[in-house]
C-alpha positions as CSV (number, residue, x, y, z in Angstrom):
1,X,94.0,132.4,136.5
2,X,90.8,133.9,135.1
3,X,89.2,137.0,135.7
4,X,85.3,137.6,134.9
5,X,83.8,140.8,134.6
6,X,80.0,140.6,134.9
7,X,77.2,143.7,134.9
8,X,74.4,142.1,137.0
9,X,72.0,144.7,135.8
10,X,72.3,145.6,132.3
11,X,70.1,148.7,130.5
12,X,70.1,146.5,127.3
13,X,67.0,144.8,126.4
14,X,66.8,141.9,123.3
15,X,63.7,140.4,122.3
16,X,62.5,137.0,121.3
17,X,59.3,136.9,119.1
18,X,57.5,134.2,117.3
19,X,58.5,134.4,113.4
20,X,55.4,132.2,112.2
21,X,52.1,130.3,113.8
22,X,54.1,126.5,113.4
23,X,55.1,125.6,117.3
24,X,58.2,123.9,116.1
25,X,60.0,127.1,113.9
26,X,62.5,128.8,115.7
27,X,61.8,132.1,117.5
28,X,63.6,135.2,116.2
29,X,66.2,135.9,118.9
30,X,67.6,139.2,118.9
31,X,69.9,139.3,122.2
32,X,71.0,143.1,121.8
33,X,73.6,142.5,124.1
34,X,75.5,145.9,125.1
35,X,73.0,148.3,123.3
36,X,72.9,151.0,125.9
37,X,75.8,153.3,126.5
38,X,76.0,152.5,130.5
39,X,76.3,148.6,129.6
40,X,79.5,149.2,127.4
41,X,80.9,151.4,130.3
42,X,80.5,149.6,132.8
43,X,81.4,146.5,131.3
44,X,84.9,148.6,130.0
45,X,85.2,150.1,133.3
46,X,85.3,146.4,135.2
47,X,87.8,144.7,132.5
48,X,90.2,147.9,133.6
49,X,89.6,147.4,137.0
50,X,90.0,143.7,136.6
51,X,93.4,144.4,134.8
52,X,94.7,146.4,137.2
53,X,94.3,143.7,140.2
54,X,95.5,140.9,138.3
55,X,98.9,143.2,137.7
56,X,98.8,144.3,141.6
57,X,102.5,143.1,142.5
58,X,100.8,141.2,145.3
59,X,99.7,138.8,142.2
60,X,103.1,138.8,140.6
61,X,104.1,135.1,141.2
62,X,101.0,133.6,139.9
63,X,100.9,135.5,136.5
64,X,103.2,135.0,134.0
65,X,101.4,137.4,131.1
66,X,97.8,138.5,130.4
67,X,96.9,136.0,127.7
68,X,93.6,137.6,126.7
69,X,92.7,140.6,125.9
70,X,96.2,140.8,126.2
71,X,98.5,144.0,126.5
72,X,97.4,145.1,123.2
73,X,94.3,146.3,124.5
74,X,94.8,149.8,125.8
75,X,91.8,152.3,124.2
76,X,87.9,152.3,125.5
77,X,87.1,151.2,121.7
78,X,89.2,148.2,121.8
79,X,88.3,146.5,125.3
80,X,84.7,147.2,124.0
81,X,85.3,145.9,120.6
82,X,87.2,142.6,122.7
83,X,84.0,142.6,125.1
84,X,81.9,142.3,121.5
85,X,83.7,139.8,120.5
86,X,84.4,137.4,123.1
87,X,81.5,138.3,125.3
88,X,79.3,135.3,126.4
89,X,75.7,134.9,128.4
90,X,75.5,133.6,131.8
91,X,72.6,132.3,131.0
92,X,70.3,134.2,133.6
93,X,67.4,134.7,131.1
94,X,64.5,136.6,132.7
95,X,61.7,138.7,131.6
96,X,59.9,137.7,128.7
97,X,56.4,137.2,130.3
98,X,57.2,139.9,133.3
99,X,54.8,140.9,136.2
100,X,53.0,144.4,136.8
101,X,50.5,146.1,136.0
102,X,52.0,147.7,133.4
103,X,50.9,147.5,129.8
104,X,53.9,145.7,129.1
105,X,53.3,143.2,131.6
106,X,52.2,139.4,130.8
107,X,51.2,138.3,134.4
108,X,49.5,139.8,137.4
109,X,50.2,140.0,140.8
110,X,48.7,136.0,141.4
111,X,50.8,135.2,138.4
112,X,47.7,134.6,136.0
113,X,48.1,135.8,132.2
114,X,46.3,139.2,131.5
115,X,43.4,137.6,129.0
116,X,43.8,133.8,129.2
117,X,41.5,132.1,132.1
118,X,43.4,129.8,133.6
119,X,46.8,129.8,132.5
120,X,49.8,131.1,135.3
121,X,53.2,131.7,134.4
122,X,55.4,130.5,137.3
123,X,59.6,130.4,136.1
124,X,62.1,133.3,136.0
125,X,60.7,134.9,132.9
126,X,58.1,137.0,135.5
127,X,61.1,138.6,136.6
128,X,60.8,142.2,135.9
129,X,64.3,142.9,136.2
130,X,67.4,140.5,136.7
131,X,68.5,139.8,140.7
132,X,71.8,140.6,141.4
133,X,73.0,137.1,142.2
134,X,72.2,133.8,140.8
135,X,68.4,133.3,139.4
136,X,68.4,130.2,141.2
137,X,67.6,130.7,144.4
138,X,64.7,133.8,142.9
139,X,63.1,130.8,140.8
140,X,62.5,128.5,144.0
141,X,60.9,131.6,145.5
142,X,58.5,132.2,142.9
143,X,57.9,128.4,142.5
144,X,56.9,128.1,145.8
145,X,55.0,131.2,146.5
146,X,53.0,130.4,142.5
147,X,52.6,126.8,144.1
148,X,50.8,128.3,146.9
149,X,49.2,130.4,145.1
150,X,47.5,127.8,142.9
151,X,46.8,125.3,146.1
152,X,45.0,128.3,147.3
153,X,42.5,129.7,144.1
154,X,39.3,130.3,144.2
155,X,37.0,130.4,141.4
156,X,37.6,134.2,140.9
157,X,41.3,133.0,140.0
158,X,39.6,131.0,137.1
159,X,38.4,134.3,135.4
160,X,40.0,135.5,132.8
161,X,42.9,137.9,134.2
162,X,42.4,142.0,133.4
C-alpha cells in the first residue's frame, strides 16, 4: 500500500522570473519547497501520523514491512531530510500573476492586468493562495466567471487597469 502525506497550504513561497528578454530561454525556477519552519512540521508531523496508521494492528495483514522511509527513520531531522529528498509536486501551481489590490498583485478584481489595456489573466495562477482540494474544479470557476466577465466589458474595461 502507499501512504501520501500532503500539506494543502504551505507557508513556502518559490519564484519564477524571466532570466533574459529572448521568449524561448528558460525561466529561472526557484521552487523553495519547505522553506518555512511550519511546512517542515507539518509535513514531519503527517509522515508520523501516517506511520503510525499503517502499523495500527487493524492493518497487520496487508503490510508486510515499511519499505520507504523505512524503520530507519526515527529522528525529526531524518523524516525531514527523507521528505527533502524524495519529496515531489502535485503539480497545483498557483499564484504567479495573483489577484488583489495589493502591490504585489498582477490582476484586478475583473481580472485585467494592473498597466496593460486589454490584456486579462484568466487560469489558476490568479489564485492568491492554493484551495484546499484539487485546482481543478477552482480553474473552471474562474474560467467561467473571466468568460463572463469578458462577454460582458464595456469600454471602461479597455482602459488601462490601475
Amino acid at each position: 500500500m502507499t501512504l501520501t502525506t500532503y500539506q494543502c497550504r504551505p507557508e513556502s513561497k518559490g519564484s519564477i522570473h524571466a532570466k533574459s528578454n529572448d521568449p524561448n530561454a528558460a525561466p529561472a525556477i526557484r521552487p523553495n519547497y519547505l522553506a518555512d519552519p511550519i511546512d517542515q512540521q507539518v509535513l514531519v508531523d503527517g509522515m508520523k501520523i501516517g506511520r503510525s496508521i499503517i502499523n495500527s494492528r487493524v492493518l497487520d495483514k496487508y503490510r508486510a514491512y515499511e519499505m520507504n522511509p523505512g524503520d530507519k527513520v526515527q529522528s525529526d531531522a531524518e523524516w525531514l531530510q527523507f521528505a527533502r529528498e524524495n519529496g515531489q509536486t502535485t503539480y497545483h501551481v498557483i499564484g504567479t500573476c495573483k489577484m488583489g489590490p495589493d502591490p504585489m498583485a498582477v490582476v484586478d478584481d475583473r481580472l485585467r492586468v494592473h498597466g496593460i489595456a486589454g490584456l486579462r489573466v484568466v487560469d489558476a495562477s490568479i489564485m492568491p493562495t492554493v484551495p484546499s482540494g484539487n485546482t481543478n474544479a477552482a480553474v473552471i470557476m474562474i474560467a467561467e466567471k473571466g468568460a463572463d466577465m469578458i462577454k460582458a466589458a464595456t469600454a471602461d474595461d479597455l482602459l488601462v487597469a490601475a
